[in-house]
C-alpha positions in Angstrom: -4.5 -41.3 -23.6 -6.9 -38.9 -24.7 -5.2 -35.5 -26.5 -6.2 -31.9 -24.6 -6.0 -28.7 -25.8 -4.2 -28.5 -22.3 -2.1 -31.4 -23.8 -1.2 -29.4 -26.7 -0.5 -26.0 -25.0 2.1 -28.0 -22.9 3.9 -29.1 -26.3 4.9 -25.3 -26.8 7.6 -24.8 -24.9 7.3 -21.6 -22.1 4.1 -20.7 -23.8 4.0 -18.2 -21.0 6.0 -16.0 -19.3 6.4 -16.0 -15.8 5.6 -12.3 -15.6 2.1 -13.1 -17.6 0.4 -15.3 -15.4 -2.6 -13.7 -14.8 -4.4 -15.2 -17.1 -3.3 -18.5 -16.3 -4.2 -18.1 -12.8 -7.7 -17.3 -13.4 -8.2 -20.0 -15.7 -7.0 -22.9 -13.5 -7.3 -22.4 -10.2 -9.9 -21.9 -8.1 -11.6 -20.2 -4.6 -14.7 -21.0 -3.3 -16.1 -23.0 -6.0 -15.6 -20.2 -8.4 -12.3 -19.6 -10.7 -9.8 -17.2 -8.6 -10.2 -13.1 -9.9 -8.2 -10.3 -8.9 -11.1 -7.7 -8.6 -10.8 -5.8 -5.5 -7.0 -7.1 -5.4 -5.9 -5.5 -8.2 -2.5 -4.8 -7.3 -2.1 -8.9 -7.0 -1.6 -8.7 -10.6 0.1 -5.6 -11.0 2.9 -7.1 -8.8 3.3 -10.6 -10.4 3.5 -9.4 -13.7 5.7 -7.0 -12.8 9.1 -7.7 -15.5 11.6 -5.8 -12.6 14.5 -9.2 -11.9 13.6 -8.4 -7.9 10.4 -7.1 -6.3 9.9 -6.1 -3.2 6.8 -5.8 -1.3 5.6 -4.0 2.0 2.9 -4.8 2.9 0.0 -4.7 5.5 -0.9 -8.0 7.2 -4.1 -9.8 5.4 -3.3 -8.5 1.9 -3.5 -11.9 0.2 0.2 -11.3 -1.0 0.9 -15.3 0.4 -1.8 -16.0 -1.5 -1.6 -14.8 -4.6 2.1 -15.7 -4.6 1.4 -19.3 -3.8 -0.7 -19.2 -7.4 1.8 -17.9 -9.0 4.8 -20.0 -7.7 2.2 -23.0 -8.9 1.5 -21.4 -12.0 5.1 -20.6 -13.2 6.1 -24.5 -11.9 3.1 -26.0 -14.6 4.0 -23.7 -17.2 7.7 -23.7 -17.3 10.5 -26.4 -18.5 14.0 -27.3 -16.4 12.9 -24.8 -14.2 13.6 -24.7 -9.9 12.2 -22.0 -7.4 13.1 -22.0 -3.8 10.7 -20.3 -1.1 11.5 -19.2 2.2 9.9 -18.9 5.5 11.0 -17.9 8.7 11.3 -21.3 10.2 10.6 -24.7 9.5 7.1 -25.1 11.1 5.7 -21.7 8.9 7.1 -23.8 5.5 5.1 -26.5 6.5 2.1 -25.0 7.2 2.2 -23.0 4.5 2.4 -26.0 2.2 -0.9 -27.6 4.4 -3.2 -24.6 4.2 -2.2 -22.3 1.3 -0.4 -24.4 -1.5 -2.4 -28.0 -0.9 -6.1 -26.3 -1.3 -4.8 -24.8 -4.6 -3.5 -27.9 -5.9 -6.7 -29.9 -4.3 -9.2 -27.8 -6.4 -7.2 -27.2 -9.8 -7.5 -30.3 -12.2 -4.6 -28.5 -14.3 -2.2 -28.9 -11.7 -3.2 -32.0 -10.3 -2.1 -33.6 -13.9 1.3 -31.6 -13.8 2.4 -32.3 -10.3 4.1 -35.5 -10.0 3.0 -38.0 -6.9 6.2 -39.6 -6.7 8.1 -36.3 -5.8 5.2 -34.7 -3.4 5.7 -33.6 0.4 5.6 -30.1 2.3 9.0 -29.6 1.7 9.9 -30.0 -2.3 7.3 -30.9 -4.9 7.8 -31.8 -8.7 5.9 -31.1 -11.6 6.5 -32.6 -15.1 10.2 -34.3 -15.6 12.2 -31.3 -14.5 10.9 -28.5 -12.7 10.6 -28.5 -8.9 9.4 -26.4 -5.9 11.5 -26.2 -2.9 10.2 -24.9 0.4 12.5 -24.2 3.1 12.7 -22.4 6.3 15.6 -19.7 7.1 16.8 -21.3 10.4 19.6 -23.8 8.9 22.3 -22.2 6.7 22.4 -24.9 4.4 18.7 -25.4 4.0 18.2 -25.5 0.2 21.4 -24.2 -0.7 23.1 -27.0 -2.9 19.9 -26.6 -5.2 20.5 -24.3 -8.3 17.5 -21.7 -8.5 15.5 -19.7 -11.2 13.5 -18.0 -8.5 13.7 -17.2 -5.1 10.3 -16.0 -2.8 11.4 -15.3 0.7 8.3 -14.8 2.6 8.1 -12.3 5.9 11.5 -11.2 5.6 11.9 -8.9 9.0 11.1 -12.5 10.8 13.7 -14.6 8.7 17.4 -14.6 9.1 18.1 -12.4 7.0 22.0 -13.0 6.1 20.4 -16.8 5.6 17.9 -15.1 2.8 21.3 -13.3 1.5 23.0 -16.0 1.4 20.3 -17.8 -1.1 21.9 -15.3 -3.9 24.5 -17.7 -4.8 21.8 -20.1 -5.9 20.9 -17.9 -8.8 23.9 -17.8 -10.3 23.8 -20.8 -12.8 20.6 -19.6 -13.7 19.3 -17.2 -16.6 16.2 -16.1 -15.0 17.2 -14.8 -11.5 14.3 -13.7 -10.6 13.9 -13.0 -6.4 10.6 -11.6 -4.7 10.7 -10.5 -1.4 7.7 -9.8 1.1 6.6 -8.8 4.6 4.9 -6.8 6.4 7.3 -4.4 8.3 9.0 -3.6 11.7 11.2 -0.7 12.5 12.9 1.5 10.4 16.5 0.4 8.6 15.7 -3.5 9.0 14.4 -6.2 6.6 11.9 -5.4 3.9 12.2 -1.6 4.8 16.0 -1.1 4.7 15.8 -3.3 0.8 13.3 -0.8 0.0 15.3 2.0 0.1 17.4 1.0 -2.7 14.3 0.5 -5.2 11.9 2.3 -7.2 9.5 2.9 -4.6 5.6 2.5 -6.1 3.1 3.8 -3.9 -0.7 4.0 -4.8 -1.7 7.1 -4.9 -5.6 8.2 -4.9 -7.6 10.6 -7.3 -10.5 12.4 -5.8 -13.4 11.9 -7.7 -14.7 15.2 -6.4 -11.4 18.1 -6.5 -9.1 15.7 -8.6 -6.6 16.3 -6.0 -4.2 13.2 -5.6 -2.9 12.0 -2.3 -2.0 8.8 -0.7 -4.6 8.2 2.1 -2.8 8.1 5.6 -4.8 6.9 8.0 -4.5 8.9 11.1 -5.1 11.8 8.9 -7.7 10.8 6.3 -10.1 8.7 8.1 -12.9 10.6 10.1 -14.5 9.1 12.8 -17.7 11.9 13.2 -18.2 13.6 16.4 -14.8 12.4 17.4 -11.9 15.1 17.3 -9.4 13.3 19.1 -6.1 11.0 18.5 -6.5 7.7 17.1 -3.9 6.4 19.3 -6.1 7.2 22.0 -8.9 4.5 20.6 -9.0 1.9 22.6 -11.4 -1.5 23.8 -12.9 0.1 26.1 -13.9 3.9 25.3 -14.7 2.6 21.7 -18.0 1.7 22.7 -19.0 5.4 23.3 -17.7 6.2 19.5 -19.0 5.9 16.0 -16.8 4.3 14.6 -18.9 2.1 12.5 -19.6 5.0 10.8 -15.8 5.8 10.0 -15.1 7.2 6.8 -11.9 7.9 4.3 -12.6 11.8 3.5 -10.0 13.5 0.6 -7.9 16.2 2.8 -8.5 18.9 -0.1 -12.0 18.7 0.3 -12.9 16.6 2.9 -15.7 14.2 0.6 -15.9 10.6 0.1 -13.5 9.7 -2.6 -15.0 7.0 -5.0 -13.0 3.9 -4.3 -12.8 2.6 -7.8 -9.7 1.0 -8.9 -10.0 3.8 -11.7 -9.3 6.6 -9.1 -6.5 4.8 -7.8 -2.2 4.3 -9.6 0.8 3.8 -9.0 2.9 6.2 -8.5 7.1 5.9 -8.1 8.2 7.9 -5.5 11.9 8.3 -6.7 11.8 8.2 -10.3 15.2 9.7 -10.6 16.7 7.4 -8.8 18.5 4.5 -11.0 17.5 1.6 -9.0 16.7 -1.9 -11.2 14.7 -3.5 -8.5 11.1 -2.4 -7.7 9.3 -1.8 -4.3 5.5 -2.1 -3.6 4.0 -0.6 -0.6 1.0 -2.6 -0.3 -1.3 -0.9 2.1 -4.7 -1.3 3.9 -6.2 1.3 1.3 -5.0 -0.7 -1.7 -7.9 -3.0 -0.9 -10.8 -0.5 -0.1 -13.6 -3.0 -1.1 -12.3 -5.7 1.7 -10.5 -3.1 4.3 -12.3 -0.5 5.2 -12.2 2.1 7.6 -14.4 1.1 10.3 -12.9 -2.4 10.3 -9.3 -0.4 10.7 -10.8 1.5 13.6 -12.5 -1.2 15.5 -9.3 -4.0 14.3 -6.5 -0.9 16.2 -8.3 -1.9 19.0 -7.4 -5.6 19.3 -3.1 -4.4 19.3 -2.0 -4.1 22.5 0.5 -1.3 21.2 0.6 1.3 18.4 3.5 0.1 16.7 2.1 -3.4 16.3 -1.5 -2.0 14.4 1.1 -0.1 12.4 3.2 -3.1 11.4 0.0 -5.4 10.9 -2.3 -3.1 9.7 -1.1 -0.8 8.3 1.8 -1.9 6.8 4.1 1.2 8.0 7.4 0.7 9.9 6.9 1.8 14.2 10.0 2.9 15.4 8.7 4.9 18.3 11.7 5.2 21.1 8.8 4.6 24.0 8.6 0.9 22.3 11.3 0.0 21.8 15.5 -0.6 22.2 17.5 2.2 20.2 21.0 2.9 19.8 20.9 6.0 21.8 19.5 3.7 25.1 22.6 1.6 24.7 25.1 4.5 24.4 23.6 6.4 27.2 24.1 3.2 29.7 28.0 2.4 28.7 30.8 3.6 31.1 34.2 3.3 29.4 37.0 1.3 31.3 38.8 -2.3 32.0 36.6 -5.0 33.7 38.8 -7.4 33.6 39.5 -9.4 37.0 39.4 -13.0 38.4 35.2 -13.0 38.3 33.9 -16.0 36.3 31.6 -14.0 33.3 28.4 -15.8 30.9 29.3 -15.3 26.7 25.8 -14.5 24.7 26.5 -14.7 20.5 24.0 -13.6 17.7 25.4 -16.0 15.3 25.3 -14.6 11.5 27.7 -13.9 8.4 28.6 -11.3 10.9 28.9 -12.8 14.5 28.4 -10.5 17.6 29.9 -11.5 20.8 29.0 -10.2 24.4 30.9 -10.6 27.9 28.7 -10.1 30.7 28.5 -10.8 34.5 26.3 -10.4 38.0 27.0 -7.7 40.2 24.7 -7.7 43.3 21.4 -8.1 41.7 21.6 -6.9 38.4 23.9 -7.9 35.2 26.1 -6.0 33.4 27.6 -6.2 29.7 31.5 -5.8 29.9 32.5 -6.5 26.8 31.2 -6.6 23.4 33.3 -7.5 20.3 31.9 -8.6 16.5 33.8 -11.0 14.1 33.4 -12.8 10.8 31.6 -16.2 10.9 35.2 -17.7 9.6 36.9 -16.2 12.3 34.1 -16.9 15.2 36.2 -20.0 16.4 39.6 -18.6 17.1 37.6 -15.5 18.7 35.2 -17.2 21.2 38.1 -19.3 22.2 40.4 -16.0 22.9 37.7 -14.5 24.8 36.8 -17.6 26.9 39.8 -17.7 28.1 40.6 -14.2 28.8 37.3 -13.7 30.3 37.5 -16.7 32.5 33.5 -17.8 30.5 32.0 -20.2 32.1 28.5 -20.6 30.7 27.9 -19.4 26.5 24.8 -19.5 24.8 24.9 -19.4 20.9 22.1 -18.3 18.8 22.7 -20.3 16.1 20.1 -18.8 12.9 
C-alpha cells in the first residue's frame, strides 16, 4: 500500500477548515477536463469561506450556487473526521437527481474522492466517506426524513419550494453537535416568505459596483442600468415578438452617474452590508445576475426576459429579486375584501381542505349554485389537529377532506 502525500495529509486530523476549502476544491476536483477555478464566480468562494454559523443566500437562477455547494459539501466530507451533513431538497425526486447529475460527475472525475468515499455505504440518498463521516440527502416532503441523524451541517437547497416548518424542524439535529453550521439557498418568490423573510434578520451583503470612469458606486438594477440603444421604453414591455425590431444584442450595463461602460473586473466590484448596525450573527448574500458579468450579460438578460411568460417569474429566475406585484398574484387584501361576516351553519353537507404544518390551517367550504364558497376557516397546532378536524367534521356535517400532508 503505497504511502501519498495525500495519505499523509489525511493523518493530520481537520487539516482544513470547513470555511477554507477553496483551495481544496481547486486542487481535487475537476470541470471539463480542467481542475475547477472560481474566476468569473468569485463570490463562490467568498460565500463558502464565509466563518458566519448560518448563511443565507438569494440568488438568481443559473448562479452555480448548487454547484459550488455540492464541491464543498464533498470537500468538507474528505477533509473532516466523525463528521455528518444533511442536505435538503424540495422533494424526493430533486435529491435524487441532484445526486445523479451534480454530486456523481464530481465524484466520477476526482481521484481524491474516489479513495475517500466508501463503496459499501454509496447510493443517492446517504453516502460515506472514511470510517465516520457521512452525507445525507433528503427531500422536505416527510417530517421525519433525516431527522433521527445527529448533524454538523445542514444545506437546505431552494428553500421558498421546500416545506419550510420541515427545514425548521432540521434545527434540532444540530444540537449534539459543535459545529452547527446551516446554509440556506434559493432563488426567491414574493416578499415575507422563504429565503427573503430569513434574510431580513441577517447582515445583508450586497455587491456593490465602482465605476471605473466617475468612481461612483451603485448596485446595478436592471431596469434602470441596462440600455438597450434607440429604445426608450419599459422593459416590461419586451417581449417574443417585438424583440425582433430591437437591439438588444447590443444591450449594455451604463453607470447611472455617468452613463459609460463600467469595467466589469472583479476589482470594481465588493461587498457591501447593507445594515451594518444591525446585530444579526447570521449573514445574507444577494447573489445577482450582475455578480457574474463575464457569463451573464445584458443582452442575454434582455433576450432570456423574453422566454418568462410573466414579469415576476424573470424577476425570481433571473434576476434573483422577490415579485410581489398584486396583478400576479393572491394577497391578503383580495381575501379580506371577499369575506362577509356571519353564521353558515345549517344541515348542508360541506368539503374540509388542511395545509398541514407545525401550524395546521383548516378550511370549511361548500357549493352554492355554481360557485364555492369558504365558510369557515380556523388554524391549530399540529398536536392538537386531531381533536380539531374531528370537532369540525362533525359540526360541519364534512363529508369529503383533503389533507396536504408536507
Amino acid at each position: 500500500f503505497p504511502v501519498t502525500i495525500n495519505h499523509l495529509k489525511d493523518q493530520l486530523s481537520r487539516r482544513y477548515s470547513i470555511h477554507s476549502l477553496g483551495d481544496w476544491i481547486k486542487e481535487n476536483t475537476y470541470i471539463g477536463g480542467k481542475n475547477f477555478d472560481f474566476k468569473g464566480h468569485e463570490y463562490q468562494l467568498d460565500i463558502i469561506s464565509d466563518p458566519a454559523k448560518t448563511v443565507l443566500v438569494n440568488k438568481a437562477a443559473q448562479t452555480g450556487l448548487s454547484e459550488i455547494f455540492a464541491r464543498w459539501a464533498l470537500a468538507v466530507c474528505c477533509t473532516q473526521r466523525n463528521f455528518t451533513t444533511i442536505w435538503t431538497f424540495p422533494s424526493a425526486t430533486d435529491a435524487s437527481n441532484f445526486t445523479k447529475a451534480r454530486l456523481s460527475p464530481v465524484i466520477a472525475t476526482s481521484p481524491e474522492i474516489q479513495r475517500m468515499i466508501s463503496t459499501a455505504v454509496d447510493s443517492t440518498e446517504l453516502k460515506q466517506f472514511g470510517l465516520d463521516t457521512f452525507l445525507y440527502i433528503r427531500g422536505t416532503i416527510s417530517e421525519t426524513a433525516g431527522l433521527s441523524v445527529p448533524a454538523d451541517i445542514l444545506i437546505h437547497d431552494e428553500l421558498d419550494r421546500s416545506d419550510t416548518a420541515n427545514v425548521s424542524a432540521y434545527v434540532s439535529r444540530l444540537q449534539h453537535k459543535p459545529t452547527k453550521v446551516r446554509r440556506l439557498f434559493s432563488t426567491p418568490t414574493v416578499a415575507g416568505f422563504g429565503i427573503d423573510l430569513e434574510c431580513r434578520t441577517a447582515k445583508r451583503k450586497r455587491q456593490m459596483w465602482k465605476c471605473s470612469h466617475c468612481n461612483e458606486h451603485f448596485l446595478p438594477d436592471y431596469e434602470r442600468d441596462v440600455h438597450i440603444p434607440d429604445y426608450n421604453g419599459s422593459k416590461r414591455e419586451i417581449n417574443r415578438y417585438n424583440i425582433k425590431g430591437l437591439r438588444w444584442s447590443e444591450a449594455r450595463l451604463l453607470c447611472p452617474a455617468c452613463g459609460k461602460v463600467p469595467d466589469s473586473d472583479i476589482k470594481y466590484r465588493q461587498w457591501v452590508v447593507e445594515n451594518p448596525h444591525e446585530a444579526y450573527e447570521t449573514v445574507a448574500y444577494f447573489v445577482s445576475p450582475f455578480c457574474a458579468p463575464d457569463f451573464i450579460t445584458p443582452p442575454y438578460l434582455v433576450k432570456v426576459s423574453t422566454d418568462f411568460n410573466k414579469w415576476s417569474e424573470f424577476s425570481n429566475q433571473a434576476l434573483g429579486l422577490v415579485a410581489d406585484d398584486d396583478q400576479e398574484m393572491l394577497v391578503t387584501a383580495d381575501i379580506q375584501n371577499a369575506a362577509i361576516n356571519g353564521d353558515f351553519r345549517g344541515t348542508d353537507l360541506h368539503v374540509m381542505g388542511v395545509d398541514m404544518g407545525l401550524v395546521c390551517h383548516l378550511v370549511i367550504g361548500k357549493v352554492v349554485g355554481e360557485g364555492f364558497i369558504a365558510v369557515h376557516r380556523e388554524k391549530c397546532s399540529y398536536t392538537e389537529f386531531e381533536a380539531t378536524r374531528t370537532r369540525l367534521c362533525r359540526e360541519w356535517r364534512v363529508v369529503v377532506s383533503i389533507h396536504d400532508m408536507f
